[in-house]
CHARMM-style PDB file with segment names, atoms N, HN, CA, C and O in Angstrom:
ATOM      1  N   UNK     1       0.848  -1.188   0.000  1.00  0.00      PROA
ATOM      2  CA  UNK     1       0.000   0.000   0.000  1.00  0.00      PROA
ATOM      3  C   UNK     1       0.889   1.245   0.000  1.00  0.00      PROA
ATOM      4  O   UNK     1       1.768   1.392   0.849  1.00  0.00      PROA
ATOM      5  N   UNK     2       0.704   1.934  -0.744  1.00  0.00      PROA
ATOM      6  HN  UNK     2      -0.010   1.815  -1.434  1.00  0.00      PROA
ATOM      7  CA  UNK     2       1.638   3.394  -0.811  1.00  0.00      PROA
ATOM      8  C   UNK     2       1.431   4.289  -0.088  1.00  0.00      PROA
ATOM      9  O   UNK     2       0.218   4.453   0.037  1.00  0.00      PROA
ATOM     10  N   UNK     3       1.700   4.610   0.173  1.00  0.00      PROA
ATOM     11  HN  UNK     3       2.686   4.477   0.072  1.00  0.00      PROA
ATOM     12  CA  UNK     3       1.344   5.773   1.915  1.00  0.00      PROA
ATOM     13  C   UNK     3       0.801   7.245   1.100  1.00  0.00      PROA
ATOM     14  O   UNK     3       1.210   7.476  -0.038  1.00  0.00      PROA
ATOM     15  N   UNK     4      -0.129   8.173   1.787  1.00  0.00      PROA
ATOM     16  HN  UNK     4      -0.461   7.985   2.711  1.00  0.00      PROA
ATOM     17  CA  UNK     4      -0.375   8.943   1.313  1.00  0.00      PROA
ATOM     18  C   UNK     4       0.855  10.388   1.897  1.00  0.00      PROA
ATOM     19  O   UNK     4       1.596  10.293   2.875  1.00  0.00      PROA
ATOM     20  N   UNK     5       0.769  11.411   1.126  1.00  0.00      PROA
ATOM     21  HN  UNK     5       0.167  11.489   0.331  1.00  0.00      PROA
ATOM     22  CA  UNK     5       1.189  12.915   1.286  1.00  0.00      PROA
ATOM     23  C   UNK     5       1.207  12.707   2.946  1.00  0.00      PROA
ATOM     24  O   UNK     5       2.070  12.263   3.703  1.00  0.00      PROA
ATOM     25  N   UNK     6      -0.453  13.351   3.215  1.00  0.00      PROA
ATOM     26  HN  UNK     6      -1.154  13.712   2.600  1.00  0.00      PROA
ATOM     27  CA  UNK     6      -0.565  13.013   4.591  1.00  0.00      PROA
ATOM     28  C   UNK     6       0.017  11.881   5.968  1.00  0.00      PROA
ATOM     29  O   UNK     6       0.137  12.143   7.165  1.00  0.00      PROA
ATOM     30  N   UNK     7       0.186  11.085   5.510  1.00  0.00      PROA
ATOM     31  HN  UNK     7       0.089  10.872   4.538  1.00  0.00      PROA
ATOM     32  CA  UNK     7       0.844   9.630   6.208  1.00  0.00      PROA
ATOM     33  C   UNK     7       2.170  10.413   6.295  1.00  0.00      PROA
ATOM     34  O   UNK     7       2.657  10.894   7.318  1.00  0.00      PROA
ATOM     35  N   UNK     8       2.632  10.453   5.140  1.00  0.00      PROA
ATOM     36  HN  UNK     8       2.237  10.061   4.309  1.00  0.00      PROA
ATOM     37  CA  UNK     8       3.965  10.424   5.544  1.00  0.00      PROA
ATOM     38  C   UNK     8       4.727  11.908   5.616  1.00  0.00      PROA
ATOM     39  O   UNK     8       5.955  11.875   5.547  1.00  0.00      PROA
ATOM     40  N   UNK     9       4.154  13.054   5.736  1.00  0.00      PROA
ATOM     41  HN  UNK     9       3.156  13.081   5.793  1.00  0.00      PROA
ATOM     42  CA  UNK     9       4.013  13.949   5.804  1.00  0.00      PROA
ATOM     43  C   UNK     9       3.262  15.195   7.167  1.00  0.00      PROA
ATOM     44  O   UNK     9       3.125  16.411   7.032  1.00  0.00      PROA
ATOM     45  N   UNK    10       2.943  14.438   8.247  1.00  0.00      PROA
ATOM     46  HN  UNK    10       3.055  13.450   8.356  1.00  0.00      PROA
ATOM     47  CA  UNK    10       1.978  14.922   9.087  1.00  0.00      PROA
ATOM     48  C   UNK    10       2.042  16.113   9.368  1.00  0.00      PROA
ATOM     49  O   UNK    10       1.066  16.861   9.425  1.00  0.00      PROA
ATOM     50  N   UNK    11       3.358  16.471   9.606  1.00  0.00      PROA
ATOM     51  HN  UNK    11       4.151  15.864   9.560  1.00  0.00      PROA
ATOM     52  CA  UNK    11       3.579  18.128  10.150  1.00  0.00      PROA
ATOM     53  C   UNK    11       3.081  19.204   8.610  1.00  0.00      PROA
ATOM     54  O   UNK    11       2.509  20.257   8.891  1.00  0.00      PROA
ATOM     55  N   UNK    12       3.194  19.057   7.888  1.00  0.00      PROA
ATOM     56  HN  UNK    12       3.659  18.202   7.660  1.00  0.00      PROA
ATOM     57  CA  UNK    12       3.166  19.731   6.740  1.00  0.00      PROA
ATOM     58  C   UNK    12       1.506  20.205   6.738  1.00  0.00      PROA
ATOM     59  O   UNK    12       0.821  19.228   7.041  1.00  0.00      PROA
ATOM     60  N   UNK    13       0.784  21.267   6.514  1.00  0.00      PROA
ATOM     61  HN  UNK    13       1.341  22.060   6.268  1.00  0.00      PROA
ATOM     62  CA  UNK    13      -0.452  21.425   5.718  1.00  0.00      PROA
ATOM     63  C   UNK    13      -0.381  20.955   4.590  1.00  0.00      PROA
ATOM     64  O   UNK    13       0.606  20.473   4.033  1.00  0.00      PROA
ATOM     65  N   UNK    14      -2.074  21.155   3.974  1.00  0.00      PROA
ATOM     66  HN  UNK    14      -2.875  21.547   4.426  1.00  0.00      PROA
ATOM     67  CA  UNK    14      -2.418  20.245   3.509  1.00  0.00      PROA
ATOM     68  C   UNK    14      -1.277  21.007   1.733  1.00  0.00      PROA
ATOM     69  O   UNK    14      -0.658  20.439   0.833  1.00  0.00      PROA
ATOM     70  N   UNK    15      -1.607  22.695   2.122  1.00  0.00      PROA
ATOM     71  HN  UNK    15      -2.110  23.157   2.853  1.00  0.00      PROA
ATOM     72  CA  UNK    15      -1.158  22.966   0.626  1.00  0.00      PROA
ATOM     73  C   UNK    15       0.175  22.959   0.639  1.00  0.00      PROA
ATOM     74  O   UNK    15       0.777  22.928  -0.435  1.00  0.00      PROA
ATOM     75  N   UNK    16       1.141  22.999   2.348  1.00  0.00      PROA
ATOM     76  HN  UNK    16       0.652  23.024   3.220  1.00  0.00      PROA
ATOM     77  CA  UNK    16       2.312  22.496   2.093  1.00  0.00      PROA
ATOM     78  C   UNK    16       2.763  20.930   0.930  1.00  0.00      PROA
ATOM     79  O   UNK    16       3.657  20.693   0.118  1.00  0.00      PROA
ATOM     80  N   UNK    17       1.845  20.358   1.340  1.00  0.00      PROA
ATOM     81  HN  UNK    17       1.119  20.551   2.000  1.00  0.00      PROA
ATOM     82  CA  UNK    17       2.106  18.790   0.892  1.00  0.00      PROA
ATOM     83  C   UNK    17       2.131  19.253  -0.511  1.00  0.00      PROA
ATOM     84  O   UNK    17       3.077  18.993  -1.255  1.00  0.00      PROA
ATOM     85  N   UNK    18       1.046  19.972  -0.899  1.00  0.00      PROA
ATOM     86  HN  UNK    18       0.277  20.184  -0.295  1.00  0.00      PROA
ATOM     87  CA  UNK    18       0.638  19.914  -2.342  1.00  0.00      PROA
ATOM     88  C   UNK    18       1.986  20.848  -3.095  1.00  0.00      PROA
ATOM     89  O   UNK    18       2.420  20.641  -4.228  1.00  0.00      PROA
ATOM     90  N   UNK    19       2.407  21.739  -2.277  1.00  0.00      PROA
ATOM     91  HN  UNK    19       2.055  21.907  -1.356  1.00  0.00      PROA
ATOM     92  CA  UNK    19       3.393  22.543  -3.086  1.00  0.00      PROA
ATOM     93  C   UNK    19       4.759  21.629  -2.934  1.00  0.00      PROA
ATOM     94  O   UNK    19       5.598  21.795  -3.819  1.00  0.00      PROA
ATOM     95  N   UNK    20       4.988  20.903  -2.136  1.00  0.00      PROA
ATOM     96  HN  UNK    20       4.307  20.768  -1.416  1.00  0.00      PROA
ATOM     97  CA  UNK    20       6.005  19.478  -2.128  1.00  0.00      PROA
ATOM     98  C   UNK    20       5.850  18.610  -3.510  1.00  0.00      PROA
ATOM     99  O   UNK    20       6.437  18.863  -4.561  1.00  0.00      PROA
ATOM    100  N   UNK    21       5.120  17.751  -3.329  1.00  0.00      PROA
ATOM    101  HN  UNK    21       4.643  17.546  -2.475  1.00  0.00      PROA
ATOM    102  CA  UNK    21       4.508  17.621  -4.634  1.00  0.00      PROA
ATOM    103  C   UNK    21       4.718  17.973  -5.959  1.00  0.00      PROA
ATOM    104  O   UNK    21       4.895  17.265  -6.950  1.00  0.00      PROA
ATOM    105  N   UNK    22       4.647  19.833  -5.750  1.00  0.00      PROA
ATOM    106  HN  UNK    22       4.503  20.409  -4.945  1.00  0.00      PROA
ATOM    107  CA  UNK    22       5.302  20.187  -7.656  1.00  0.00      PROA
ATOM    108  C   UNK    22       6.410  20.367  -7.264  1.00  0.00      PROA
ATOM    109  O   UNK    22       7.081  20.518  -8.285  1.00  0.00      PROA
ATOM    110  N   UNK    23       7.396  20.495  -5.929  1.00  0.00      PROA
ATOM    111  HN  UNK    23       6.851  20.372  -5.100  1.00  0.00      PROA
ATOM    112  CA  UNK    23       8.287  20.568  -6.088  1.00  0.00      PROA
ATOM    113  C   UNK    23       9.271  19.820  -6.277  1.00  0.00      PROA
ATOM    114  O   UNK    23      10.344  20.194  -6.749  1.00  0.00      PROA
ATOM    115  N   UNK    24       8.889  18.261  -5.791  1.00  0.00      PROA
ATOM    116  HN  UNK    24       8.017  17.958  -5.408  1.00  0.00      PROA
ATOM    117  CA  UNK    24       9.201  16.957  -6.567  1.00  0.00      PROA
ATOM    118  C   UNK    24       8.821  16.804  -7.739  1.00  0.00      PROA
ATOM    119  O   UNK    24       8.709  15.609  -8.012  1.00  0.00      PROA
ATOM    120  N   UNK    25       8.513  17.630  -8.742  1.00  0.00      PROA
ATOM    121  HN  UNK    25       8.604  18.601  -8.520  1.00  0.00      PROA
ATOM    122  CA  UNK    25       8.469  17.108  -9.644  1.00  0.00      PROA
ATOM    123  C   UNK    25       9.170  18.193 -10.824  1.00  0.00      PROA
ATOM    124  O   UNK    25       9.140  18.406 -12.036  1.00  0.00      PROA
ATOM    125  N   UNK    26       9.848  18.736  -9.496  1.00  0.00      PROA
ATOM    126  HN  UNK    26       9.872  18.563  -8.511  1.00  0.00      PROA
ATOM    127  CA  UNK    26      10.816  19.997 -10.186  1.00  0.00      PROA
ATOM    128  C   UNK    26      10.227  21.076 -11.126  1.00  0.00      PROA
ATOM    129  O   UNK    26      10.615  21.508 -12.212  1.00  0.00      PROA
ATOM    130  N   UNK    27       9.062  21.393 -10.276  1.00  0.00      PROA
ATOM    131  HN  UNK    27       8.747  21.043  -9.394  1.00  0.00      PROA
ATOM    132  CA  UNK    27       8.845  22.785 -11.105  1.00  0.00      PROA
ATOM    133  C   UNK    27       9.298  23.908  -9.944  1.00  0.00      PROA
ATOM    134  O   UNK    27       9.575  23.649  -8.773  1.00  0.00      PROA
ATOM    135  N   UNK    28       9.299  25.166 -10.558  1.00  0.00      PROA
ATOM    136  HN  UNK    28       9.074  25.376 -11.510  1.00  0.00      PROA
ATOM    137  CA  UNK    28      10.150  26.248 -10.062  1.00  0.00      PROA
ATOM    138  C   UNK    28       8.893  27.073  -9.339  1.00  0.00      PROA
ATOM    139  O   UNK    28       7.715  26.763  -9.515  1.00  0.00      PROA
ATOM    140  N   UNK    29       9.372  28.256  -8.432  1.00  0.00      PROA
ATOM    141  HN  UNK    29      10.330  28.508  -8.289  1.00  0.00      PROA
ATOM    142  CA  UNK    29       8.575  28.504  -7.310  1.00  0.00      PROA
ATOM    143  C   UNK    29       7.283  29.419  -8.185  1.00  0.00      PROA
ATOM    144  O   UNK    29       6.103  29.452  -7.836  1.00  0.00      PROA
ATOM    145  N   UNK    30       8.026  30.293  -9.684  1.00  0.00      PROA
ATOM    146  HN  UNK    30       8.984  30.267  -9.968  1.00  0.00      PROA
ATOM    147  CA  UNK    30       6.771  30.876 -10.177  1.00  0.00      PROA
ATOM    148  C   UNK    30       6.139  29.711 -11.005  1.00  0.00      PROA
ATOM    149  O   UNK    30       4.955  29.941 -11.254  1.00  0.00      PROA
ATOM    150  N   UNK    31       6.556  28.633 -11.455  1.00  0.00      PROA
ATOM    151  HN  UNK    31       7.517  28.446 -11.253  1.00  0.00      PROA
ATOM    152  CA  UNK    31       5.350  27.689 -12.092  1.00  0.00      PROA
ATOM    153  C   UNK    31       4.603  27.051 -11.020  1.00  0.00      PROA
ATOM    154  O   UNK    31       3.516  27.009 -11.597  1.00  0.00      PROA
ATOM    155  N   UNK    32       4.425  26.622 -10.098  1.00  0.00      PROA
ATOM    156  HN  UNK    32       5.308  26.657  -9.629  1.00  0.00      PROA
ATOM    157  CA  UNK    32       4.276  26.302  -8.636  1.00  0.00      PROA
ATOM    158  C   UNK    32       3.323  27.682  -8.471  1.00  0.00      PROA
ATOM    159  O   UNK    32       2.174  27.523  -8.058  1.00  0.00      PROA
ATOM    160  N   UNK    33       3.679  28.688  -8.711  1.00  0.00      PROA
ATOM    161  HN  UNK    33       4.612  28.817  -9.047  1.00  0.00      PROA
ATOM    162  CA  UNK    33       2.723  29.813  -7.684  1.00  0.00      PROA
ATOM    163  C   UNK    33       1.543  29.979  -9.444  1.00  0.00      PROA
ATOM    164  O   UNK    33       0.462  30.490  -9.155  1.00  0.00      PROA
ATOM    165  N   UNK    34       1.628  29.744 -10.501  1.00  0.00      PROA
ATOM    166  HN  UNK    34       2.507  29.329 -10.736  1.00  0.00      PROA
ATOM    167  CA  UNK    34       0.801  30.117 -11.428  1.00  0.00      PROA
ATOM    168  C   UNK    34       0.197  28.630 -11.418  1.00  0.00      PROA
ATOM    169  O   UNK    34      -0.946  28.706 -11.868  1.00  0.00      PROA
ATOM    170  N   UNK    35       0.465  27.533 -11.136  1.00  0.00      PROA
ATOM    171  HN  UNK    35       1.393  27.472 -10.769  1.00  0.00      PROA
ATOM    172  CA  UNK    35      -0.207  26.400 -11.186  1.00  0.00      PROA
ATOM    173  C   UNK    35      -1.211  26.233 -10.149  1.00  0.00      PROA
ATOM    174  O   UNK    35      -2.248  25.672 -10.504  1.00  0.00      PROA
ATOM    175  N   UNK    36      -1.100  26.661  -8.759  1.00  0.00      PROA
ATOM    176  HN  UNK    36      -0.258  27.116  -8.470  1.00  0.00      PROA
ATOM    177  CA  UNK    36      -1.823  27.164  -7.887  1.00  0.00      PROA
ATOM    178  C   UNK    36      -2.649  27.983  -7.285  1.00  0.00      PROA
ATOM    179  O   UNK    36      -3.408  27.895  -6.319  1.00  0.00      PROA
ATOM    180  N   UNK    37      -2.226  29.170  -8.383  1.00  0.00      PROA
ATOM    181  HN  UNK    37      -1.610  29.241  -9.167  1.00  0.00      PROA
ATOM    182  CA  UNK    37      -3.083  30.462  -8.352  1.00  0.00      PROA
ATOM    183  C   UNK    37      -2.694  31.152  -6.856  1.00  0.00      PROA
ATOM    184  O   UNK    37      -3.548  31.672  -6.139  1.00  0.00      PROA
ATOM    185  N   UNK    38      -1.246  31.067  -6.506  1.00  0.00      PROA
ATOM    186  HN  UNK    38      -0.552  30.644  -7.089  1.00  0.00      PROA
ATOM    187  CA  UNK    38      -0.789  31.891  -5.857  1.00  0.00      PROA
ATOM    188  C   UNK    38       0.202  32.970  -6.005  1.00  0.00      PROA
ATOM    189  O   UNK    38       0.569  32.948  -7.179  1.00  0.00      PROA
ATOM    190  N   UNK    39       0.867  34.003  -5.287  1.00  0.00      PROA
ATOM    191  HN  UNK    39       0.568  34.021  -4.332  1.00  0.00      PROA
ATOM    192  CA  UNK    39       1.678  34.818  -5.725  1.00  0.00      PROA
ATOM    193  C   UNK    39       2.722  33.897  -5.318  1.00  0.00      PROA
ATOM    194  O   UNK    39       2.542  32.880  -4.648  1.00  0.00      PROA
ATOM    195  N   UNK    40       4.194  34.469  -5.921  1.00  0.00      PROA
ATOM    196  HN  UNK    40       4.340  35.295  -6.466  1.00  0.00      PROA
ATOM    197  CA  UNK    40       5.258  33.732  -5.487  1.00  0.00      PROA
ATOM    198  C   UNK    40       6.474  33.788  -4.333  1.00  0.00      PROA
ATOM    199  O   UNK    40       7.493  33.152  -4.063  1.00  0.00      PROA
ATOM    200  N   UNK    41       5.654  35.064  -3.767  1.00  0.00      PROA
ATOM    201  HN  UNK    41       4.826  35.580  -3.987  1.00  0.00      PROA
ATOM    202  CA  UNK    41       5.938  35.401  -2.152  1.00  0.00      PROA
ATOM    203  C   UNK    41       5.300  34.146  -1.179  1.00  0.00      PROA
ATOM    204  O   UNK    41       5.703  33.518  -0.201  1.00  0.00      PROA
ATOM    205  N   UNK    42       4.089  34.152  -2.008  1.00  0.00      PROA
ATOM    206  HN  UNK    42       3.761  34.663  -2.803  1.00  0.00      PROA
ATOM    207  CA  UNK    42       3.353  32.763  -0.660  1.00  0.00      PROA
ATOM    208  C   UNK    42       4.042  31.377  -1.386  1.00  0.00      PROA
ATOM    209  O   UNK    42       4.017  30.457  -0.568  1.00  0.00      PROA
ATOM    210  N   UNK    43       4.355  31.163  -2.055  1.00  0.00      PROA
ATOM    211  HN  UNK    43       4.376  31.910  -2.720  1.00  0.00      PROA
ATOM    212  CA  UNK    43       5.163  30.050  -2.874  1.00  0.00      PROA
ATOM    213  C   UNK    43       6.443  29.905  -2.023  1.00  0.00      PROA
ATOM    214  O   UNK    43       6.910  28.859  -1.572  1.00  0.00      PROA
ATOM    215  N   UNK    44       6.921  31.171  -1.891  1.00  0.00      PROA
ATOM    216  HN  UNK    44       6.541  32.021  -2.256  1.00  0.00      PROA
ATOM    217  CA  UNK    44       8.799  31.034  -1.553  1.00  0.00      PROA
ATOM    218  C   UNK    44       8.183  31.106   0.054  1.00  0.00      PROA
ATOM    219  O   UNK    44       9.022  30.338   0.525  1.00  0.00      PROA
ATOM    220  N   UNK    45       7.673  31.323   0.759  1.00  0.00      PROA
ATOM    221  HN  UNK    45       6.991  31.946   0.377  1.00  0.00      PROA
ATOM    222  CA  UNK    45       7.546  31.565   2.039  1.00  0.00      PROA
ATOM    223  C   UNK    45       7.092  29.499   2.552  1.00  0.00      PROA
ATOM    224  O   UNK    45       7.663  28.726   3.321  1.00  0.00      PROA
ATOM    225  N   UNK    46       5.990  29.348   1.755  1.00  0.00      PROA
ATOM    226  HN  UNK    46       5.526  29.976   1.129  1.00  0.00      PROA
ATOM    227  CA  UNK    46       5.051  27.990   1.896  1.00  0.00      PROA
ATOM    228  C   UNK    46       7.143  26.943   1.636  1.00  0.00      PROA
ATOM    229  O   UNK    46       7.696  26.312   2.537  1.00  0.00      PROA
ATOM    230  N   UNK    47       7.628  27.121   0.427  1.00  0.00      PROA
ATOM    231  HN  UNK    47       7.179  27.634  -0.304  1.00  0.00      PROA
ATOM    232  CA  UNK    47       8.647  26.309   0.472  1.00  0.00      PROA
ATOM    233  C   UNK    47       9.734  26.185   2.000  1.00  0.00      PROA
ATOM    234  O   UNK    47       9.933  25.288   2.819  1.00  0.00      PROA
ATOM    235  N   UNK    48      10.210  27.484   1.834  1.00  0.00      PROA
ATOM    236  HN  UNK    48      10.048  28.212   1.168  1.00  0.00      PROA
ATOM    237  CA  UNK    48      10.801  27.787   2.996  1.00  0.00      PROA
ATOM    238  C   UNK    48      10.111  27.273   4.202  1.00  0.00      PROA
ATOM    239  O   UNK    48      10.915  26.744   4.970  1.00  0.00      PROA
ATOM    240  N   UNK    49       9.181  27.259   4.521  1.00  0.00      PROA
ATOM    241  HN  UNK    49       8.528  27.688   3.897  1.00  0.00      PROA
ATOM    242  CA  UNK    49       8.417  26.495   5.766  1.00  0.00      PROA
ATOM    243  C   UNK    49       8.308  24.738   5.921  1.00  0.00      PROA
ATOM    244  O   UNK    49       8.120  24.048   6.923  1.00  0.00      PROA
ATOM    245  N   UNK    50       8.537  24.316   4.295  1.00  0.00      PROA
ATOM    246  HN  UNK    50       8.689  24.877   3.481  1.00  0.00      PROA
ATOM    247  CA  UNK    50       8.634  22.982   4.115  1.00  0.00      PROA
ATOM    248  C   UNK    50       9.747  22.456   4.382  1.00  0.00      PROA
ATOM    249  O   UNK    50       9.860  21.331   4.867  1.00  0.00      PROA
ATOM    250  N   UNK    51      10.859  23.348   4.044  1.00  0.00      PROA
ATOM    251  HN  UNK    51      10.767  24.263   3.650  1.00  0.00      PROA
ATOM    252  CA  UNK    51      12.304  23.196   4.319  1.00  0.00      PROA
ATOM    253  C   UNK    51      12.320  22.885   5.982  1.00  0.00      PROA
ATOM    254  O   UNK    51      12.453  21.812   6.570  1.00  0.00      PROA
ATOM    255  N   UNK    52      12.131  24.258   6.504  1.00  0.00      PROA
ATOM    256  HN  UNK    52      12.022  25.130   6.026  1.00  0.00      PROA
ATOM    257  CA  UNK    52      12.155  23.623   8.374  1.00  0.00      PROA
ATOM    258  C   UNK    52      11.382  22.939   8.382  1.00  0.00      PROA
ATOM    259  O   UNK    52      11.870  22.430   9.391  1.00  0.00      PROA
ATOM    260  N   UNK    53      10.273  22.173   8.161  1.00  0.00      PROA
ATOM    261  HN  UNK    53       9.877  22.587   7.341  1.00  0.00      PROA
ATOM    262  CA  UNK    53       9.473  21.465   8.978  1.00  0.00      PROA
ATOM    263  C   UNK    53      10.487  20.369   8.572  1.00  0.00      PROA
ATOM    264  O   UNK    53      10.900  19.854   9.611  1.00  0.00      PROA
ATOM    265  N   UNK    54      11.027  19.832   7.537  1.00  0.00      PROA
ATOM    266  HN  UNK    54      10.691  20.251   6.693  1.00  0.00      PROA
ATOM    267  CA  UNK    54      11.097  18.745   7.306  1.00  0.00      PROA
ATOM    268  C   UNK    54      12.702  18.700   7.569  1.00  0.00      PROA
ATOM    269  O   UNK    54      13.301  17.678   7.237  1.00  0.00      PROA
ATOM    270  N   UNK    55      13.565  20.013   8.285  1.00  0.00      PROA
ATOM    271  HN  UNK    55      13.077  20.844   8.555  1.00  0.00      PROA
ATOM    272  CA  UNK    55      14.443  19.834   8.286  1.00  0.00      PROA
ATOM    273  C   UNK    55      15.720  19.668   7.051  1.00  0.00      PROA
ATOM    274  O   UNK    55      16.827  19.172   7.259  1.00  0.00      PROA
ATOM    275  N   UNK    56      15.298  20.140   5.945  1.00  0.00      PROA
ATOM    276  HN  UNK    56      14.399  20.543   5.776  1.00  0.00      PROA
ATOM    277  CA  UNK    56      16.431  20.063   4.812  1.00  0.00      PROA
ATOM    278  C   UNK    56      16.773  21.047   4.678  1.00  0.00      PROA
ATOM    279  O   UNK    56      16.385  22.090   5.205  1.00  0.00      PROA
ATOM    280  N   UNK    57      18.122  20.726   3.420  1.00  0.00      PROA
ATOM    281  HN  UNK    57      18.438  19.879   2.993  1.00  0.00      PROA
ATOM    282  CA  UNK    57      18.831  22.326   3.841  1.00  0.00      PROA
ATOM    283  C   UNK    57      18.566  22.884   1.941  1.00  0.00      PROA
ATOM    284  O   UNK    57      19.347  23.691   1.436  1.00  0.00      PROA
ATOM    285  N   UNK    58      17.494  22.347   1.219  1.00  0.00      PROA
ATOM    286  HN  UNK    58      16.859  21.692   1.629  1.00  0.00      PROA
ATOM    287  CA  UNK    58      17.063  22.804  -0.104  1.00  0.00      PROA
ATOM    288  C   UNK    58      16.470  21.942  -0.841  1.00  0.00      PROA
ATOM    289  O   UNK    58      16.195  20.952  -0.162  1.00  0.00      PROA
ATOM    290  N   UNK    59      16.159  21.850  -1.853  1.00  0.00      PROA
ATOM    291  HN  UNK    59      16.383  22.654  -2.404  1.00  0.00      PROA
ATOM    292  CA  UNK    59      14.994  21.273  -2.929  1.00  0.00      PROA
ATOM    293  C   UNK    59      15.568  19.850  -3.519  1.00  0.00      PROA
ATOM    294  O   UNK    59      14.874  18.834  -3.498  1.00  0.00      PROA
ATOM    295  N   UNK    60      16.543  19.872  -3.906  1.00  0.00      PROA
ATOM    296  HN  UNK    60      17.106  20.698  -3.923  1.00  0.00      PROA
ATOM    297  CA  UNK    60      17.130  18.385  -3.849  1.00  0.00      PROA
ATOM    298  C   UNK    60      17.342  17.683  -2.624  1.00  0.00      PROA
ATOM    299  O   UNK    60      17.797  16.591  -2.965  1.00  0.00      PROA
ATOM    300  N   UNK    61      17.250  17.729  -1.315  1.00  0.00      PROA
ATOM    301  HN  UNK    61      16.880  18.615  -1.038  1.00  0.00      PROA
ATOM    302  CA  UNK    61      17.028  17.483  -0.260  1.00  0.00      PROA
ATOM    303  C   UNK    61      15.683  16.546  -0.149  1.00  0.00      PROA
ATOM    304  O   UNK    61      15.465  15.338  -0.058  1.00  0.00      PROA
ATOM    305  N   UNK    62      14.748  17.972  -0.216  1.00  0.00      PROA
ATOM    306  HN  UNK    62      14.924  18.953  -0.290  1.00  0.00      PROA
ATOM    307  CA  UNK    62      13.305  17.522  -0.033  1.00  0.00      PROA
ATOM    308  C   UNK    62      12.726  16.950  -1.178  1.00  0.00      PROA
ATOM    309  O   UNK    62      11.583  16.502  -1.273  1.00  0.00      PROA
ATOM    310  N   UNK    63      13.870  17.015  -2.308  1.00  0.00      PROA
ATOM    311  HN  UNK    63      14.798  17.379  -2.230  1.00  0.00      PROA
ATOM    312  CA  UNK    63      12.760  15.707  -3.102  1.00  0.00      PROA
ATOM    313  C   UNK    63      13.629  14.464  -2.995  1.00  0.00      PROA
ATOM    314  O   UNK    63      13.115  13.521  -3.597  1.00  0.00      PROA
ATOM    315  N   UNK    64      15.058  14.104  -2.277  1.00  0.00      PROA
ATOM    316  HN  UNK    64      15.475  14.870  -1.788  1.00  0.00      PROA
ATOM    317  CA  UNK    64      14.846  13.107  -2.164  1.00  0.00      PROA
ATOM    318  C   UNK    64      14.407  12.589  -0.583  1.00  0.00      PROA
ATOM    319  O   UNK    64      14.819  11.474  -0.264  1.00  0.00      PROA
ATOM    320  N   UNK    65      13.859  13.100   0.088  1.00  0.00      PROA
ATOM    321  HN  UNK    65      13.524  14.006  -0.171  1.00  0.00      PROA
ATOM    322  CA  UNK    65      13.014  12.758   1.486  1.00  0.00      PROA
ATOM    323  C   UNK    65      11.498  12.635   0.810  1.00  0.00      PROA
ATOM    324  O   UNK    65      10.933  11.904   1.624  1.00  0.00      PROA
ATOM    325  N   UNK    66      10.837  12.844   0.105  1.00  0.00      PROA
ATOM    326  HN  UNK    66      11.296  13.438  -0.556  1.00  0.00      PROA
ATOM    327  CA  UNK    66       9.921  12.741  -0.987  1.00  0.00      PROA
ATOM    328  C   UNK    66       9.531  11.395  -1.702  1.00  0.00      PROA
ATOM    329  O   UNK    66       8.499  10.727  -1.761  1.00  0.00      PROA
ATOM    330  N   UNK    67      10.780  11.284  -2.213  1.00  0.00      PROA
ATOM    331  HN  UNK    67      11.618  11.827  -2.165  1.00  0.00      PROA
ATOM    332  CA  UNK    67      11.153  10.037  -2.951  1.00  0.00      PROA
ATOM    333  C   UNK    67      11.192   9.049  -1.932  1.00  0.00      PROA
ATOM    334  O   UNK    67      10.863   7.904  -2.243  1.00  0.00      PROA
ATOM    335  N   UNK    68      11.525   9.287  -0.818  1.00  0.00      PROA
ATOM    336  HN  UNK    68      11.793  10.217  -0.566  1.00  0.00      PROA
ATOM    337  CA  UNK    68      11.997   8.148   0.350  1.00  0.00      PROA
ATOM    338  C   UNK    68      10.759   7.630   0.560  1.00  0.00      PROA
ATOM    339  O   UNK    68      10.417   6.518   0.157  1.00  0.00      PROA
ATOM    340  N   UNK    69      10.112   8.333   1.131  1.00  0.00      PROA
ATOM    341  HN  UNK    69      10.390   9.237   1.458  1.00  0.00      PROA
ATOM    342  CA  UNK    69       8.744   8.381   1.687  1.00  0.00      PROA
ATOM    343  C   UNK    69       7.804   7.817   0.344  1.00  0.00      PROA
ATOM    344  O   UNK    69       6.624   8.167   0.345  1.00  0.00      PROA
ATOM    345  N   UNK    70       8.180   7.153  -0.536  1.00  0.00      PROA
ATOM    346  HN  UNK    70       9.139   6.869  -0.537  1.00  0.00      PROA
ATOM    347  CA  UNK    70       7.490   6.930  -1.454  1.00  0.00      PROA
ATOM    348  C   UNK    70       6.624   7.639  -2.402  1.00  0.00      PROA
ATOM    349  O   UNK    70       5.838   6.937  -3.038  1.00  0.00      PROA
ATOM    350  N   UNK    71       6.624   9.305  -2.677  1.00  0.00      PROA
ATOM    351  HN  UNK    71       7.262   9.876  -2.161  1.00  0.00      PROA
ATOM    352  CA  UNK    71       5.928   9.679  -3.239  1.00  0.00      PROA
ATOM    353  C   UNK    71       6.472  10.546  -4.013  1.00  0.00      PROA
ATOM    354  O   UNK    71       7.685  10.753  -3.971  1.00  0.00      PROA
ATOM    355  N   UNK    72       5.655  11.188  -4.842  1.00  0.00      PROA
ATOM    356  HN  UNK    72       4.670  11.020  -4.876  1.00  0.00      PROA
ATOM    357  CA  UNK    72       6.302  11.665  -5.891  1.00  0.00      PROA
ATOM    358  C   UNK    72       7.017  11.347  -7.171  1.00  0.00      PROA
ATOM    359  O   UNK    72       7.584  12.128  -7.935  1.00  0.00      PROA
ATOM    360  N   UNK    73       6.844   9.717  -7.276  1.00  0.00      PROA
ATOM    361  HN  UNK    73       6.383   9.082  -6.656  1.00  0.00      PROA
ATOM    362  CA  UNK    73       7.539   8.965  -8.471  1.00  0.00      PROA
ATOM    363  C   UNK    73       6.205   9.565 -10.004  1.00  0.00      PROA
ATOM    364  OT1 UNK    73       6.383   9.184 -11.161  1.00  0.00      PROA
TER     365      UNK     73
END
């Protein structure tokens, strides 16, 4: 069974998870903020918050803690 966002993700909100998500799949913080219909202040702020929660020190980091966690393939 593949674990969900949520499962393996708990500390994160829900649109944290979701902006994890494009960011495993390597899109950049303004395709991420126009895919979402956000500005890219709340994009770079929402990343940056994903970073501490999850403890990494940048985006190849958190996509491979992403990848670990089974998601994002």
């Amino acid at each position: 069974m593949r674990p969900t966002p949520a499962d393996a993700f708990p500390q994160l909100s829900d649109r944290e998870r979701k902006i994890l998500s494009l960011v495993a799949q390597h899109l950049t913080n303004p395709e991420i903020a126009r895919r979402l219909e956000l500005s890219e202040n709340t994009v770079r702020n929402n990343v940056s918050n994903i970073f501490t929660k999850l403890q990494v020190a940048g985006r190849a980091e958190a996509i491979i803690r992403t990848r670990d966690a089974g998601l994002g393939r």
